[in-house]
ZAMARGU-4260 file (C-alpha; in steps of 0.2 Angstrom, whole numbers, plus 5000, padded with zeros to 4 digits):
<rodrens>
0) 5004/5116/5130 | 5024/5117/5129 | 5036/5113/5142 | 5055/5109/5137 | 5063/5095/5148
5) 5079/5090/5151 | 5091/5076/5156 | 5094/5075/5173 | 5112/5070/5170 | 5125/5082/5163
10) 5130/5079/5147 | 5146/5089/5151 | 5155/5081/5168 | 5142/5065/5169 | 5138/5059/5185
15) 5154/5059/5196 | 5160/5045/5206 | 5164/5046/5223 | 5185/5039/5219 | 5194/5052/5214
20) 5181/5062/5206 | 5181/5051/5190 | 5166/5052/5178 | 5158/5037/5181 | 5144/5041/5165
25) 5150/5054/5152 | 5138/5059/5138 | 5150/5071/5132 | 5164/5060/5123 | 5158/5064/5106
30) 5166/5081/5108 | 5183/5076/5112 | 5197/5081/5100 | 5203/5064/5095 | 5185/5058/5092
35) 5174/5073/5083 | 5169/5066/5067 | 5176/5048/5070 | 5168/5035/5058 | 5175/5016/5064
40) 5181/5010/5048 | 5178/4990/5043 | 5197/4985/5042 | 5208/4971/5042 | 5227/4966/5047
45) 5238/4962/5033 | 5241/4945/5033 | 5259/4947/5036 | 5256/4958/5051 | 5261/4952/5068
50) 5243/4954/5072 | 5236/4941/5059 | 5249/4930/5063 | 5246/4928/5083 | 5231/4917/5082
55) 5212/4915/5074 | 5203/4925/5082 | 5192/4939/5077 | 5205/4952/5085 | 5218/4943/5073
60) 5211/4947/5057 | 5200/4962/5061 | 5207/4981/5069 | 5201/4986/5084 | 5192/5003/5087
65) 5202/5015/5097 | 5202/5014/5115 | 5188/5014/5127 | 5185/5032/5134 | 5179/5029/5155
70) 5161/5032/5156 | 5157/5035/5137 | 5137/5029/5138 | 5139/5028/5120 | 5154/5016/5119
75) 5145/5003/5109 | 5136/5014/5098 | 5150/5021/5093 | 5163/5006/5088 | 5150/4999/5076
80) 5157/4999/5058 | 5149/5016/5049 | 5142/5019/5064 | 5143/5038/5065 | 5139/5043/5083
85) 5142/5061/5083 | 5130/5063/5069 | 5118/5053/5078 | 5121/5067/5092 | 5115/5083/5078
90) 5099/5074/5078 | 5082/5085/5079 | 5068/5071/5080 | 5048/5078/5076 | 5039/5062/5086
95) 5020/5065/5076 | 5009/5058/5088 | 5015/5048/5105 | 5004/5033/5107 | 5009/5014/5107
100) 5021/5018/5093 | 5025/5036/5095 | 5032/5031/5114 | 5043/5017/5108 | 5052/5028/5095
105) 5055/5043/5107 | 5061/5028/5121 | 5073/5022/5108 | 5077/5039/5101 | 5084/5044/5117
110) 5091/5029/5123 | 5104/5032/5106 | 5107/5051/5111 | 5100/5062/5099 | 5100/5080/5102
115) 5083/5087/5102 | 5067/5074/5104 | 5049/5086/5102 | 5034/5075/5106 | 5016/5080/5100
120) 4998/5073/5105 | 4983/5078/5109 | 4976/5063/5120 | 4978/5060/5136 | 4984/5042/5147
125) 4971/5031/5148 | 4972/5012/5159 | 4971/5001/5142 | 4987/5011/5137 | 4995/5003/5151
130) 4998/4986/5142 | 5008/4995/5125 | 5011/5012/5129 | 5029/5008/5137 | 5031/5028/5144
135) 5017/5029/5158 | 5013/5020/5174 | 4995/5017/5183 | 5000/5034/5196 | 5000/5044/5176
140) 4982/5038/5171 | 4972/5054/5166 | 4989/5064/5161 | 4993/5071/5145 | 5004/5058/5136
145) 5015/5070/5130 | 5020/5074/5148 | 5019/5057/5152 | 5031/5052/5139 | 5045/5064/5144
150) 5043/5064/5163 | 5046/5043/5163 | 5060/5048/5147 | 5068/5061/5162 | 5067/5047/5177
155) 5073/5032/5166 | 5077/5035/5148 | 5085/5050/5142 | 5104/5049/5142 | 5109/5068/5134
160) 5093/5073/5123 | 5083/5091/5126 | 5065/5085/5126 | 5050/5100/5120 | 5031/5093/5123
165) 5016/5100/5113 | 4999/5094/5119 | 4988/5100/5104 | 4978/5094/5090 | 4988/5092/5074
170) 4974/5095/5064 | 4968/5108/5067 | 4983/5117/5072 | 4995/5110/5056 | 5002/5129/5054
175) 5011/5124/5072 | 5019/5107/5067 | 5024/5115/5049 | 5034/5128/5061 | 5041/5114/5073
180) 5047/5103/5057 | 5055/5116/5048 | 5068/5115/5064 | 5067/5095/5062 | 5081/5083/5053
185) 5067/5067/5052 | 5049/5067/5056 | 5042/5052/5063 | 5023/5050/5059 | 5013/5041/5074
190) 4998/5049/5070 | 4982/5038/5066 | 4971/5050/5057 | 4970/5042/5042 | 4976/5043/5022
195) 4972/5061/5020 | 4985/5065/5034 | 4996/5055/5029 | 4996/5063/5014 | 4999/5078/5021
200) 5015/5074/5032 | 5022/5066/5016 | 5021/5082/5006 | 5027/5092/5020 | 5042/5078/5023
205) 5046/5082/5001 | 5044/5101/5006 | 5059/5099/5017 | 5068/5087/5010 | 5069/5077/5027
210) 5067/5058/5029 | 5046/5053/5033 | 5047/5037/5044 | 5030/5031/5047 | 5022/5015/5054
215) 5006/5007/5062 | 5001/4992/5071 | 4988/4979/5073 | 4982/4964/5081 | 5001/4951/5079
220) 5007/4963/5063 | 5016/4978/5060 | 5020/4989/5045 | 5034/5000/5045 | 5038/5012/5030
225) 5052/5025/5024 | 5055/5037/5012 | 5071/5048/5006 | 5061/5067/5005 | 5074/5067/4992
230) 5066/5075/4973 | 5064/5061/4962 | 5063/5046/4975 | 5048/5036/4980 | 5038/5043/4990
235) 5021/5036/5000 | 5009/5046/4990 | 5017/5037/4972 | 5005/5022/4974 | 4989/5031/4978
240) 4991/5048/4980 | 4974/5057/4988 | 4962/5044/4990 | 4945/5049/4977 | 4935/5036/4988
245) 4939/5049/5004 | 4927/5060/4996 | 4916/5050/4990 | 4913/5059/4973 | 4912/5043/4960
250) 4893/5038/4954 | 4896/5022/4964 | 4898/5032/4979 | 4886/5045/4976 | 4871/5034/4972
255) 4861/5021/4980 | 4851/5018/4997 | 4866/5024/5008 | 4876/5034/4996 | 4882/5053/4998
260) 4866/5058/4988 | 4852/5050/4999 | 4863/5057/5014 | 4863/5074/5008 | 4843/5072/5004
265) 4840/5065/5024 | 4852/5082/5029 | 4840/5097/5017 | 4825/5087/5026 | 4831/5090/5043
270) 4835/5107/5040 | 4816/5112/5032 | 4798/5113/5038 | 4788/5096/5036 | 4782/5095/5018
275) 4793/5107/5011 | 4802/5101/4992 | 4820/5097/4991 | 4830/5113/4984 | 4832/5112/4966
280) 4849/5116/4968 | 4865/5115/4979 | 4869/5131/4987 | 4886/5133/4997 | 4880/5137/5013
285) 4871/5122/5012 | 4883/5108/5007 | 4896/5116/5020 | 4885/5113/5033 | 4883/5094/5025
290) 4900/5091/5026 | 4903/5101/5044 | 4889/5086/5050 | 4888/5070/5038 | 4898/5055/5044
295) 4912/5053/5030 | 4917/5072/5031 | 4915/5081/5046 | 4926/5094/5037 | 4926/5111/5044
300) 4934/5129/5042 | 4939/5145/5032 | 4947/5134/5020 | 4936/5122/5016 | 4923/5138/5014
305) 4936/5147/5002 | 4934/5127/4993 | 4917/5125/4991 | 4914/5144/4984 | 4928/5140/4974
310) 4919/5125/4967 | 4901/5132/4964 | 4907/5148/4957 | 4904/5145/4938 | 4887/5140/4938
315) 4873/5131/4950 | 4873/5117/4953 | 4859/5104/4952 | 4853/5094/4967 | 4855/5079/4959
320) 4867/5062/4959 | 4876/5072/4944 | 4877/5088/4952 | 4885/5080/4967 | 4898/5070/4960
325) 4903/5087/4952 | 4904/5097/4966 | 4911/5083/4976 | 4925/5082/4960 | 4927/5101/4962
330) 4931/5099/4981 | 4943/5083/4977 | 4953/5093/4964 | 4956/5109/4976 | 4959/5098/4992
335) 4972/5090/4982 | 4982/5105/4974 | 4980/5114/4994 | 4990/5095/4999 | 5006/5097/4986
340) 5021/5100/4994 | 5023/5120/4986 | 5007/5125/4996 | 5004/5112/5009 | 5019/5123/5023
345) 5005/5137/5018 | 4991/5131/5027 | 4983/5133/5043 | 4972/5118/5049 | 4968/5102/5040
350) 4950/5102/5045 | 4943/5105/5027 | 4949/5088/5023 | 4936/5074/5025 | 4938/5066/5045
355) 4928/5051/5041 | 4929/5036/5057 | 4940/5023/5058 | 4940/5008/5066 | 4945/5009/5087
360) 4961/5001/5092 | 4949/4990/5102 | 4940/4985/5087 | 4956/4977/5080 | 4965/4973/5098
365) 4984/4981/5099 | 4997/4973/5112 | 5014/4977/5116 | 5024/4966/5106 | 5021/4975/5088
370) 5021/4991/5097 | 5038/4990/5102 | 5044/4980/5087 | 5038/4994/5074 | 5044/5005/5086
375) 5061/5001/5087 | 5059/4996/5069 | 5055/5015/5063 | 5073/5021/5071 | 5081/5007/5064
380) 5076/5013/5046 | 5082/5031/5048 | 5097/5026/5059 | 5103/5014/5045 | 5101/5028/5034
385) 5109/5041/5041 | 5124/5032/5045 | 5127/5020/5032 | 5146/5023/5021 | 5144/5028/5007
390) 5139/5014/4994 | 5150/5021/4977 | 5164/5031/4976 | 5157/5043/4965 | 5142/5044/4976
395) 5130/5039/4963 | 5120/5034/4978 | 5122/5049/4989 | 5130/5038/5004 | 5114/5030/5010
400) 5109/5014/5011 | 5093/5008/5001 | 5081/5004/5015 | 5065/4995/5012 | 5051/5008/5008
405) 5038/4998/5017 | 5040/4981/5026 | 5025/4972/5035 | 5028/4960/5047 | 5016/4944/5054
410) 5024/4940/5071 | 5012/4925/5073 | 5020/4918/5058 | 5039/4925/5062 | 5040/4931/5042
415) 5036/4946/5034 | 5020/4946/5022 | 5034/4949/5005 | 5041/4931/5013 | 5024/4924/5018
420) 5018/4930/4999 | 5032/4921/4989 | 5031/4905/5001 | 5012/4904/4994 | 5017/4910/4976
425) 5027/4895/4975 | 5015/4882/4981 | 5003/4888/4969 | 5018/4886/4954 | 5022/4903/4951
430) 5037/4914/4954 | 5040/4925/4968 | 5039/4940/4971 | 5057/4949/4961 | 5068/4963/4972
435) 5066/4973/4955 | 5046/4975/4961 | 5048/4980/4978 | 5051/5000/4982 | 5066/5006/4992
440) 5070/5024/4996 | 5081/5026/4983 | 5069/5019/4971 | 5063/5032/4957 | 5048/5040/4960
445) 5033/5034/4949 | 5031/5051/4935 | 5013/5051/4938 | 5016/5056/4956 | 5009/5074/4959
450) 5020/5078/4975 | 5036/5070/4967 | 5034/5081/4951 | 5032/5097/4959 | 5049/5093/4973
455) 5056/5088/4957 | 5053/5105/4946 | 5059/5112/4961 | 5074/5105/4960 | 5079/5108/4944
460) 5074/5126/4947 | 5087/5127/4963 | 5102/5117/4957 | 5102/5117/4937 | 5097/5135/4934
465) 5090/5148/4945 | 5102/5146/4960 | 5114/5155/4967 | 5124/5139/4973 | 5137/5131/4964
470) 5137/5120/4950 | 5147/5111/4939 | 5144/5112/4919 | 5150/5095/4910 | 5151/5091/4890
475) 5136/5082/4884 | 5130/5078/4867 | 5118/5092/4861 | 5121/5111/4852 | 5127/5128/4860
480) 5115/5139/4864 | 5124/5156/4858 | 5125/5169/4871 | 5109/5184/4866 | 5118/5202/4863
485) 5107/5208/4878 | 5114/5194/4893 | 5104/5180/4900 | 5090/5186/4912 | 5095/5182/4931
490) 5084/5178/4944 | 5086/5184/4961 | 5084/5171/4976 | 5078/5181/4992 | 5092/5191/5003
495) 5104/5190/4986 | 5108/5208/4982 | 5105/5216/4969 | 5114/5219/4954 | 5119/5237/4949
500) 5106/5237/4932 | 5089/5228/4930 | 5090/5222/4913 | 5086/5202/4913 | 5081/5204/4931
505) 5064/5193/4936 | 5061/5188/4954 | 5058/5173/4963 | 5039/5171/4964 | 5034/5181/4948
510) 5022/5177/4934 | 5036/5179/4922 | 5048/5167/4931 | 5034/5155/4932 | 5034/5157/4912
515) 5052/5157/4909 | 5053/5141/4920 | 5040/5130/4910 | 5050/5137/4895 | 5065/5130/4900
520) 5060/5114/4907 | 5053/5111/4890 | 5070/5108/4884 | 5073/5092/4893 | 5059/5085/4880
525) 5071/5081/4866 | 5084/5074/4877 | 5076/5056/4881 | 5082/5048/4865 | 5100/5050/4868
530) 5096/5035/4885 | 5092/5032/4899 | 5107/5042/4909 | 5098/5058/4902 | 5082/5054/4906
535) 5082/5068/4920 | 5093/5080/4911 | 5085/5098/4909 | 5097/5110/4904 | 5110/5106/4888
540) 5123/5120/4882 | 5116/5133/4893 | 5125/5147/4906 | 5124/5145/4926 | 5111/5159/4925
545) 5099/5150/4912 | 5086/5161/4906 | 5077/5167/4889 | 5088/5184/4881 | 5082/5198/4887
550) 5077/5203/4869 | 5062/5217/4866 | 5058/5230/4853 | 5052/5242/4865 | 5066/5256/4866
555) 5076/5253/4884 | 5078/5269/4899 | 5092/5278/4893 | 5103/5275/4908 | 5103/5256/4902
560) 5103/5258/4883 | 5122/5251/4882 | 5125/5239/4897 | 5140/5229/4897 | 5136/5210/4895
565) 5139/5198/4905 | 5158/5188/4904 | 5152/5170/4903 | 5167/5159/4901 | 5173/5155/4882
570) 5166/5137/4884 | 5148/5141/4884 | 5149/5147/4866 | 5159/5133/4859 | 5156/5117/4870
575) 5138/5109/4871 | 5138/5110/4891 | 5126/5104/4904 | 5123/5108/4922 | 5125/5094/4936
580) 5127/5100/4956 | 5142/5093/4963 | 5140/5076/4969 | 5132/5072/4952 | 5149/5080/4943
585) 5157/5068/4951 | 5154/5055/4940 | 5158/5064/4925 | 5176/5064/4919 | 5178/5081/4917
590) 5169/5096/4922 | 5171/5115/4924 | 5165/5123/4942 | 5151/5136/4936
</rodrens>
């Protein structure tokens, strides 16, 4: 189910020519010494220059990039103001699923030279892929499309990037595509499972902290969508979060002449002797195999056992509309703390989610136009990205440019639907639609967001307190936190060494960190009033190694009765202080490297 295939052409020497043995193609250029790390800057000739002087033209006012390198495929590419080309080339691309969309991205993803391109599907070329699926030919029917896709990338595409194929079900194998995105820069979600997945992938992208690019097509329309990973950006699941209706456990859902109750009695009758009474109340062994069969759940698996035991274990349940709509509540709440982005790498399958069926392509039509279009659309996104200058010196914006978080485009009507909704807003006398309500992927994440706040805790545990990495401690309005006689506790990241007495010591993982965490994050509480550049501030007037004194009653070990404490610089007992990492410092006026 994995094969690993290459450019044919070298990206080292090219394909030679037979004059002289010049390169006539070089995929290589981005290495040369002049070129390694070269970022053409938009600049201009002095209006007294000779240059501006000669003429009108555009090679009059603006500088020219540096001279052409024979056979550079990547020319082009490459003199494109903020185009960074060589970070293009450090590119490792997770292509999620390689259908009419997820084709068109690896096409384009190779055609701009990334390094490392791994495709994963678990369907095979059919004839009506022909028509949209731009990667397979009529000789390829019947193939698995993953090898499809990168034989036809070897023969016409695929200009320097190594290209792995993975032919399996991303359901049920999930612990797999966890272990090939932890290697990945962007993951690129092609996959049409449905919300639950989707879900999923957006945890996992705010796990890693990598870009989620994600898009789907339909009839003459196509939606493309974006998000940062970044803690404390938007992210898909802001909005709507785990879907309650994929479970079905409301009253609405549950009751009525095709509701989850009726469907559950139909199942018990099937499964007793003519006659027989309905159970009076809902064992586990029978409402697994009701999910493993009914329609909206075909749910399956250990986990989904360890779920359902989880969710009966306090006390019978009654077979009735009420005693559904808790148990189905039960199983909601734990699929959606297994989905967060701290446990979500943990898991093995996602067959204990519900797999309900989705409309067919064929039921909606698909074509080749908004296939291609999202497509190439879905690169654009993370190419613009990752290459755009930096936006404000003091990198208030991290260097990025703020893509669109979703976008949906009608080709029939040549507009996207934001555009199409305002043209109607204001026929009908009322404003359009503001930028201020659209999301971007710098946007703030919505604070009711359940995977944003757990990426987000996170982060304040890495950067502002806990971590080994540097940080820089910046005056801020607030009180000093006087350093304990015992030291501040340290906590130990795994592989640091050890320090030579325990006093203060917790460990990444532990109860007690878990308690010292949620004491210190309750600082940030009385913080808010001071505006809204503090909003996200956690820590005031605290040392780098932030934690509770280590202050008890109970007599210490005689070998640490007297340790020395820690030298914390005189600042921390005289200046209110707060922590920043360094490209948030950098807005500060002054700040002390901690």
């Amino acid at each position: 189910s994995f094969r690993r295939v290459f450019p044919e052409i070298s990206q080292v020497s090219g394909t030679m020519s037979a004059e002289g043995g010049r390169p006539l193609v070089r995929m290589d250029v981005s290495q040369e010494p002049h070129l390694r790390g070269y970022v053409r800057q938009d600049e201009y000739w002095p209006e007294d220059s000779e240059q501006y002087k000669a003429g009108n033209g555009m090679e009059n006012r603006k500088k020219p990039p540096l001279q052409e390198v024979d056979g550079d495929a990547f020319d082009r590419q490459r003199v494109i103001c903020g185009f960074d080309q060589g970070l293009i080339e450090r590119q490792t691309c997770l292509v999620l699923g390689v259908g009419g969309i997820g084709q068109d991205v690896a096409l384009t993803l190779a055609r701009l030279g990334v390094r490392h391109i791994i495709l994963v599907d678990r369907d095979t070329y059919d004839a009506s892929n022909l028509t949209r699926q731009c990667l397979g030919a009529p000789s390829q029917v019947g193939r698995s499309k993953v090898e499809v896709a990168a034989e036809t990338l070897a023969q016409a595409h695929n200009l320097r990037s190594e290209v792995s194929t993975h032919h399996l079900d991303v359901v049920e194998r999930w612990d797999e595509v966890v272990q090939l995105a932890q290697s990945c820069t962007v993951i690129f979600n092609c996959v049409d499972v449905g919300p639950l997945w989707d879900a999923a992938v957006n945890s996992l992208s705010l796990h890693l902290a990598v870009p989620l690019v994600q898009g789907q097509s339909f009839g003459w329309k196509f939606q493309a969508e974006f998000y940062s990973g970044l803690p404390g950006k938007y992210c898909s699941a802001c909005e709507s979060g785990v879907p309650a209706s994929m479970f079905g456990f409301t009253a609405a859902l549950v009751d009525g002449p095709t509701g989850v109750f009726q469907r559950f009695c139909t199942f018990c009758r099937s499964t007793q002797d003519p006659g027989q009474p309905l159970p009076t109340t809902i064992s586990p062994d029978l409402f697994l195999a009701f999910l493993s069969k009914d329609r909206q759940y075909l749910a399956s698996g250990t986990t989904l056992e360890e779920l359902v035991r989880v969710a009966t274990a306090d006390q019978p349940i009654p077979c009735s509309v009420e005693g559904l709509v808790t148990i189905l509540g039960a199983y909601h709440l734990q699929a959606e703390q297994l989905l967060l982005p701290d446990r979500v790498s943990e898991l093995k399958d996602l067959a204990f989610l519900p797999q309900p069926p989705h409309p067919e392509t064929r039921f909606v039509g698909s074509w080749v136009a908004p296939c291609l279009a999202v497509g190439v659309h879905l690169v654009a996104q993370f190419v613009a990205w990752l290459t755009a200058p930096p936006t404000d010196p003091s990198g208030a914006h991290g260097g990025f440019r703020n893509v669109a978080s979703s976008i949906t485009f009608n080709l029939d009507l040549g507009m996207t639907a934001e555009e199409q909704m305002g043209y109607e807003m204001q026929a009908l006398g009322c404003p359009a639609m503001d930028q201020a309500e659209r999301r971007f992927a710098l946007s703030p994440s919505l604070s009711n967001c359940g995977p944003c706040r757990v990426v987000r805790d996170r982060a304040a545990l890495q950067y502002l307190y806990t971590s080994s990495k540097p940080c820089f401690l910046v005056p801020t309005k607030g009180s000093c936190t006087p350093i304990p006689s015992g030291g501040w506790s340290c906590v130990l990241e795994e592989g640091a060494p050890h320090p030579e007495h325990d006093i203060g010591v917790v460990t990444v993982g532990s109860d007690e960190l878990q308690a010292l965490k949620m004491e210190v994050l309750k600082r940030a509480e009385p913080m808010a009033h001071f505006g809204d550049e503090y909003h996200d501030v956690v820590i005031p007037a605290v040392p780098a190694m932030d934690m509770r004194a280590n202050s008890t009653d109970e007599p210490q070990p005689a070998a640490l009765s007297d340790p020395a404490p820690p030298e914390w610089p005189e600042e921390l007992t005289i200046l209110p202080l707060m922590k920043l990492p360094p490209e948030e410092a950098s807005k500060w006026p002054s700040s002390l490297l901690g």
